[in-house]
N, C-alpha and C positions, 0 to 999 in steps of 0.2 A: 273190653273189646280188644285193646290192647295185648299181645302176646308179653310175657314175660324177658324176653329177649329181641332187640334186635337183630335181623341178622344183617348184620356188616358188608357193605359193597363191596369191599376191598377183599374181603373173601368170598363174597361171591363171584364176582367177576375172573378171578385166577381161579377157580373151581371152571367157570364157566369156560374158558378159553383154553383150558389144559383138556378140554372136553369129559372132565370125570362129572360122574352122577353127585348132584345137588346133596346135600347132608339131609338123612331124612327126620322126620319131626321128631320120633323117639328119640333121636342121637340129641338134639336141641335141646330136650328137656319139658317136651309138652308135646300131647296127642293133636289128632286132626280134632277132636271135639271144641279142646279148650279153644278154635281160633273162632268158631263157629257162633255170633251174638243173634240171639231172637232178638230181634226189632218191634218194640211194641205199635203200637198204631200212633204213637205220639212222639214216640224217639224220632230225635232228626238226624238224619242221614249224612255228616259232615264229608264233603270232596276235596282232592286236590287236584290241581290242574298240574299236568306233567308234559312242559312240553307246552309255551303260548307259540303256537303257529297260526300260520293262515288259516289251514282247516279247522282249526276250533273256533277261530273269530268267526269264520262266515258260516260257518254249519256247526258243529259242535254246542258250541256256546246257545244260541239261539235254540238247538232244537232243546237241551238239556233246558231251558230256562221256560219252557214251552209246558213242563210236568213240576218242575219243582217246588212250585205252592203248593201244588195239589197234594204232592206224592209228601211233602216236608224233608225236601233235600237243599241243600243250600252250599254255595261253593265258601272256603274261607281260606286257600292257601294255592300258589302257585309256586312251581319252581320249573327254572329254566337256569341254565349255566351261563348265559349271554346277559348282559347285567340292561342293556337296553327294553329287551322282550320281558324282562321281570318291568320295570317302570312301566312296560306298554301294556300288558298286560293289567297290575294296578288301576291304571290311566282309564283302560277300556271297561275292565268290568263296575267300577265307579260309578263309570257315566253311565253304561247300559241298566245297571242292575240297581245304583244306588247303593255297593254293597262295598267295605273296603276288607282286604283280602291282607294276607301275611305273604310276604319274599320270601321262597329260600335259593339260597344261594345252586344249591345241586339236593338230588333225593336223604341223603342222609340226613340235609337238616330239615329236611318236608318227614322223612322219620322219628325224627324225635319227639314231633309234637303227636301228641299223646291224643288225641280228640279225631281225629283221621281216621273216618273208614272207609274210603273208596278213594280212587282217582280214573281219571280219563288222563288216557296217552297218548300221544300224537306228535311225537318227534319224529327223527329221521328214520326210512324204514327198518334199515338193519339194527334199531337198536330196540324195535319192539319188544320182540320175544323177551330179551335180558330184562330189559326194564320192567315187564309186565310180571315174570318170575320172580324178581327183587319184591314188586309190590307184596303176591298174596304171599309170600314166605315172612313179609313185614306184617303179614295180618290185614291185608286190603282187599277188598274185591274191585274190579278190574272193568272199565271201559278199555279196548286196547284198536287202535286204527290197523287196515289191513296194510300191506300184506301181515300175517303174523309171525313168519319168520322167513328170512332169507337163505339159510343154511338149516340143515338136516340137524346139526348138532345142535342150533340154537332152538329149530321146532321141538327136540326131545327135550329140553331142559326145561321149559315151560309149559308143555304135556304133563310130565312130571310132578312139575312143582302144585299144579291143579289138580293133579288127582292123589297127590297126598295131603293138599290143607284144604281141598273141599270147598275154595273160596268160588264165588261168582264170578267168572270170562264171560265176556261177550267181547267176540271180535266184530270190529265194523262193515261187517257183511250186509249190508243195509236190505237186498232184497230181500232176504229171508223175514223182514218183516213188513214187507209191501201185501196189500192184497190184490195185485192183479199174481205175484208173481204165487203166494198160498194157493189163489183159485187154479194157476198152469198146474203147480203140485197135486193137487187133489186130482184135477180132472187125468194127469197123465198115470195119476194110481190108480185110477177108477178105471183104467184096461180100455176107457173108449177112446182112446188114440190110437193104441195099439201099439206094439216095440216099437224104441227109439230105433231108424235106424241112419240118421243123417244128422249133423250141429254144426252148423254153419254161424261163425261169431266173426264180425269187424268189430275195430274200435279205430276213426280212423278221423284227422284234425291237418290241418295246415298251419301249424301254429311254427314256426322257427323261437318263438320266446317263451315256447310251454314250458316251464320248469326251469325259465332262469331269470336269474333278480339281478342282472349288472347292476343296477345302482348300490343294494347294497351288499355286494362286493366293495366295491369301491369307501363303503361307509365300514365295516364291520373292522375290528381291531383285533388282533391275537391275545393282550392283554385284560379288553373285555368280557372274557370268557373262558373257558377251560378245555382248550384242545385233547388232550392228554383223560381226562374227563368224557368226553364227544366219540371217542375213538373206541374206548371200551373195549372189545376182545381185536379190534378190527389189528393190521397191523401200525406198531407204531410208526409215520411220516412227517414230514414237514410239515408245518401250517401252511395250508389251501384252505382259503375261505371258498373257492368255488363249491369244493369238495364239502364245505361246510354248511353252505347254504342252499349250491344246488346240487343235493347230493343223487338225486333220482337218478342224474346223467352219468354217474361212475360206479362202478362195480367195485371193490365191495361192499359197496352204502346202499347201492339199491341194485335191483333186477331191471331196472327202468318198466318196461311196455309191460312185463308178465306181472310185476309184482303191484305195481299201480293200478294195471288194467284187466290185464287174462284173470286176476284174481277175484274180480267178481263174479264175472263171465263163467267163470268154468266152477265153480261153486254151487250155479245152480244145476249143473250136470250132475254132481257130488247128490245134491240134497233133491232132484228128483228120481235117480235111480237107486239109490244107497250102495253105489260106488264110490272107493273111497279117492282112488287114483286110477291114469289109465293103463293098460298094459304097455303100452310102449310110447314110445314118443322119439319124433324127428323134426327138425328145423332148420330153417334157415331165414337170411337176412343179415343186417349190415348198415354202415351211414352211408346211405346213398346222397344226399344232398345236406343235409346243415352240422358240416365239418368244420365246430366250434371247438375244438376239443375233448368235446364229451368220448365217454367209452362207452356206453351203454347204444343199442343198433336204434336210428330212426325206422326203419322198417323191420318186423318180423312174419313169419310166419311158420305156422307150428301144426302138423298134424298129428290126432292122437287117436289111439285107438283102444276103444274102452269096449267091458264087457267080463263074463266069469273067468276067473283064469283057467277052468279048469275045463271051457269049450272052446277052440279057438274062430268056431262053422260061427257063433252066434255072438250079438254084439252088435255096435258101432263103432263110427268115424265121427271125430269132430276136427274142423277143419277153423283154424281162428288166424288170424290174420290183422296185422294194426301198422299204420304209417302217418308220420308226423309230416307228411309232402303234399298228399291232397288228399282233402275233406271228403272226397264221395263216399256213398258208403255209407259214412257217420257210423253211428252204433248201430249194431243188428245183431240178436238173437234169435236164429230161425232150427227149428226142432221138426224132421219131417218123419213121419211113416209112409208103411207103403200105402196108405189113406190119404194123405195129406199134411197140412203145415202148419205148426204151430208158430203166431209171427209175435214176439214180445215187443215188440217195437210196437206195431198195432196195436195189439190183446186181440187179436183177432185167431180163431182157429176157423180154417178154408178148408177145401176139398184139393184145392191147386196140388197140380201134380200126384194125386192120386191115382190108382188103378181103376180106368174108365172098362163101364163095359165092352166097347169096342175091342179093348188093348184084352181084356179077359177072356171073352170068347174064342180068340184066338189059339187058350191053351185050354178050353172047357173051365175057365174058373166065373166067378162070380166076381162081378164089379167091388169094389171096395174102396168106400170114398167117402168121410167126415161129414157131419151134420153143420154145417158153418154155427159158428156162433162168437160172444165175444165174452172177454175174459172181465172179469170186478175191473173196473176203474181204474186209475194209478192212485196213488198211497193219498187217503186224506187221513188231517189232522189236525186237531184244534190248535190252531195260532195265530191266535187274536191280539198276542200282548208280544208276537212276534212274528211280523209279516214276510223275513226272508228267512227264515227257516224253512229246509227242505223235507218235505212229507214224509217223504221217506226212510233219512234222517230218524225224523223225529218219532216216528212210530218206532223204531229200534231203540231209539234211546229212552223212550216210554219201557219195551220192555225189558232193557236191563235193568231197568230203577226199580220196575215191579220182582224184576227177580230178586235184586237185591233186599227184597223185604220176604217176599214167601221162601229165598231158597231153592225155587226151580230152577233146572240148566234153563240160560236164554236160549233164543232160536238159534244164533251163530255161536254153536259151543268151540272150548278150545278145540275139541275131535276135527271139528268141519273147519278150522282156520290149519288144524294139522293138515287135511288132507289139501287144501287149496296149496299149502306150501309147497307138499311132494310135488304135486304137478307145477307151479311155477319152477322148481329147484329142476324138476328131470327137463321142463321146457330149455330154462336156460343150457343146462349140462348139454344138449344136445344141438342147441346155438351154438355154444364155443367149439364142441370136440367134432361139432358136422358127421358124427355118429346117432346109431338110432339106440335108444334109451330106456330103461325099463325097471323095476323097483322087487327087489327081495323082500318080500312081508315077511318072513320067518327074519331076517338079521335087522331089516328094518333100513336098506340102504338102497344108494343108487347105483344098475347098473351100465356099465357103456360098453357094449356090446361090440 
């Protein structure tokens, strides 16, 4: 299973940040075939963990442990560059699993060992893409958390690196394997909702401490860990542990609201109309209230306008909007036609706000107004031998494991973490330049108009 060669961080990384195209497999010395192992029904599916964070401890972990007797997958190696999170790590999966694991210090030495065919990753966001690229170039197939890249150059390199070794991506797009959200898809292909023509998304919390760990700030050391390492293409800075641990709230670590949040959201816009991105995009927002020094905005919001490029009469608006100041709101996914309203939040489809006869006969038309009904359930999932694993979760990470044995694209392919990218990258692009925004398919770029 193993490739014949490594490929070398140290050359990937300067390939990756000089923004040149990845070395392709013929140049290496081995086809996309040879990276390609059939998996017999009894071979065990060895993992590494990339990256002990929070999200793999409370979700991750569990749901993955939720299929792995079943399916014969089994974790045996972790690496994280923070020498604490390696012990913790250890420590945890021990007690949960009963299983004791190998330390690597950073990926190169989780590459060397020869037994490795997959890993889940889940570090910091802007380091997805690189890290995820490194793996299947190393001959891994790939759990990777969203966003999946925060730069256009980083989305090409790891697009790339998938479609020339053929390995298994799954990006952590979790709905796409939920069944109320399959049953919205079905039912809005099925033409009886009729054109989207309205997407209305919150994502909205009063948290001042979302996404910051003071304590360990105050605990983390510059010597336990590899700044220089951590930093990757980003540019090279002073050690900031803020930056290091609460990285969602500084740009260029994270996108904060779009790449955390708008990335689910606007994904299933992606994967119900097979649009890839929208035509244009405008925003605005800013820290209006919790000026801790982050750089990334407590409040956004962003309108987009999707549809063919080549009609401008037809189409929609989606209007998404998120604030770390007050909770109302909460999360809402609402999809309306000129029928009525598809409420995700619910699973409910209503007639609300449909074209009543009253309002019809006023132009000789005919009423036009949704059959109410209610959408599958939210995600169930056997988790018996894990009770806070989340459904959701866990049904997505059921089928990457399945892909990783048959070889089919999972549901959230790298295509659809590309396309979530574009649109958080022109979201953001259009946050900072307060310009309206919009994407060359032919060059493959963003433009600011």
């Amino acid at each position: 299973m193993v490739p014949k060669k490594e490929f070398p961080r140290r050359t990937f990384i300067k390939q990756a940040s000089l923004g040149a195209s990845l070395v392709g497999l013929s140049a290496m010395g081995f086809s996309a075939k040879s990276y390609a192992r059939i998996l017999g029904a009894n071979d065990r599916v060895s993992v590494g963990v990339i990256g002990f964070s929070n999200r793999f401890m409370s979700t991750l972990f569990p749901s993955f442990m939720d299929h792995a007797k079943k399916l014969n997958f089994e974790l045996i190696a972790v690496s994280d560059i923070w020498n604490r999170r390696r012990d913790e790590a250890e420590a945890f999966i021990k007690t949960k699993a009963g299983i004791s694991i190998a330390k690597c210090r950073n990926n190169d030495e989780l590459y060397q060992k020869k037994n490795i065919d997959a890993v889940i990753i889940s570090t910091a966001d802007f380091q997805h893409a690189l890290m995820a690229a490194e793996a299947v170039r190393n001959g891994k197939d790939v759990y990777v958390e969203k966003p999946m890249a925060e730069t256009l150059a980083d989305a090409k390199v790891l697009l790339q690196a998938v479609t020339e070794t053929g390995k298994i991506l799954q990006v952590g797009s979790q709905r796409r394997s939920a069944p109320n959200y399959i049953a919205a898809n079905e039912y809005i292909r099925s033409g009886k909702f009729g054109d989207i023509k309205m997407v209305e998304m919150t994502w909205n919390v009063n948290q001042p401490g979302r996404w910051r760990l003071p304590q360990l700030i105050k605990e983390i050391r510059e010597h336990d860990t590899d700044w220089n390492r951590f930093l990757m293409n980003r540019p090279k800075v002073a050690w900031d542990p803020r930056k290091y641990l609460e990285f969602r709230l500084f740009w260029p670590y994270s996108s904060g609201i779009f790449g955390q949040w708008m990335s689910h959201q606007i994904d299933t816009v992606h994967w119900f109309t097979d649009l890839q991105h929208p035509r244009s995009v405008a925003a605005n927002g800013g820290i209006y209230l919790w000026n801790d020094g982050r750089t990334n905005a407590d409040t956004v919001t962003a309108v987009m306008d999707y549809g063919p490029a080549n009609d401008k009469n037809q189409g929609f608006q989606v209007l998404y909007s998120s604030r770390f100041t007050n909770s109302a709101g909460s999360i809402k996914e609402l999809y309306y036609s000129n029928a009525g309203m598809l409420n995700l939040d619910t699973n409910q489809v209503t007639a609300e706000g449909g074209l009543t006869a009253k309002m019809a006969a006023e132009m000789n038309m005919k009423a036009n107004l949704l059959e109410p009904f209610t959408l599958a359930h939210a995600a169930k999932a056997e988790t018996a031998a894990n009770a806070g694993s989340d459904p959701m979760t866990s049904l997505h990470m059921l089928n990457w494991m399945e892909c990783v044995r048959s070889r089919e694209t999972p549901n959230a392919s790298v295509k659809a973490g590309y396309n979530h990218s574009i649109t958080n990258i022109m979201a953001r692009t259009a946050l900072e330049t307060g310009k309206r925004v919009s994407f060359d398919d032919i060059k493959q770029e963003v433009v600011i108009s």
